[in-house]
N, C-alpha and C positions, 0 to 999 in steps of 0.2 A: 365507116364500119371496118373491125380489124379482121383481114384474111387467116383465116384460120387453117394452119398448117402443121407439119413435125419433122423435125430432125433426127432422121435414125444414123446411130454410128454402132457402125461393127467392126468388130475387131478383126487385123488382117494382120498379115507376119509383118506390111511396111506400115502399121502403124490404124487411125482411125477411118475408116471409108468412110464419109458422113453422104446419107443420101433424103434429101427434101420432097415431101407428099403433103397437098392438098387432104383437105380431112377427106372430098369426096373419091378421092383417090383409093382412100386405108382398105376400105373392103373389098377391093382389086389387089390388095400389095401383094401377095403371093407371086402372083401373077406377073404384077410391073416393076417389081425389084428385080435385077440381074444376081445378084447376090442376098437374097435370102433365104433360100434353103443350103449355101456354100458357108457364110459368112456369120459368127454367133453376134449377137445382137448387147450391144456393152448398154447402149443408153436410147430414150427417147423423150424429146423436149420439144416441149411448145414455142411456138415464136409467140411472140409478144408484142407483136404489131407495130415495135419502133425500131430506127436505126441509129448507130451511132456515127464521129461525127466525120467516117469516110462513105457511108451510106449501107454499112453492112446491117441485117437484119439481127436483131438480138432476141436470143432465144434464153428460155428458162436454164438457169446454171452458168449461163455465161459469166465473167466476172469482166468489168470495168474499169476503166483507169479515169478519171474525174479530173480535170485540171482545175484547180481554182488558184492557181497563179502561176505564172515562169516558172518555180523552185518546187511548187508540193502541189500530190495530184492524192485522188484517196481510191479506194479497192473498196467494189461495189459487188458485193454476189449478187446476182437476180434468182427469184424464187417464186417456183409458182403458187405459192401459199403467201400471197402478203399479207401482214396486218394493214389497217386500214394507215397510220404512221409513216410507216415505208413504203405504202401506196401513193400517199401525197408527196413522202419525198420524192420520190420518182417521178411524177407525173411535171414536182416544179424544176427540177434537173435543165438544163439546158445541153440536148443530145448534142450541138455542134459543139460541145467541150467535151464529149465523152468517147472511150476507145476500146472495143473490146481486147484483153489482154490474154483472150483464154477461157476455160469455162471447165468446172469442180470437176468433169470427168477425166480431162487430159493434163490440167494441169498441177504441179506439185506442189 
């Protein structure tokens, strides 16, 4: 069963604060963010129950670097709207080749 979680990133003068809540957390976050009534809110993404392949948790928008061999690797957006196609590609993926490189909101 996938933990169900989110990643909030607010926007601060050094760059993204990203801070991680339990769903049954959210109707506290008022409460148990330090920074949410300080800090304006850029983005908020679901994890998605897998990791890549140093063990980090990959969340919705992340983008991916794929190796399929020594020389060429491919760039994967994750989104939380999959068709059923990029559902299955995903799912036969082999996470110990994949790398998050970034993710649509920080990166350019």
């Amino acid at each position: 069963m996938r933990t169900i979680k989110f990643e909030y990133g607010f926007k601060s003068v050094n760059g993204i604060v990203k801070k991680v809540y339990a769903l049954s957390q959210i109707p506290n976050i008022e409460k148990i963010c330090d920074v949410w009534n300080i800090l304006p809110i850029v983005y908020v993404r679901q994890f998605t129950g897998l990791q890549d392949k140093n063990g980090v948790e990959i969340y919705e928008g992340d983008v991916l670097s794929y190796m399929q061999s020594n020389s060429a690797s491919v760039k994967i957006e994750t989104s939380g709207v999959c068709a059923v196609g990029f559902e299955c590609f995903i799912s036969n993926l082999n996470f110990h080749k994949t790398e998050i490189i970034g993710n649509i909101h920080e990166s350019k």
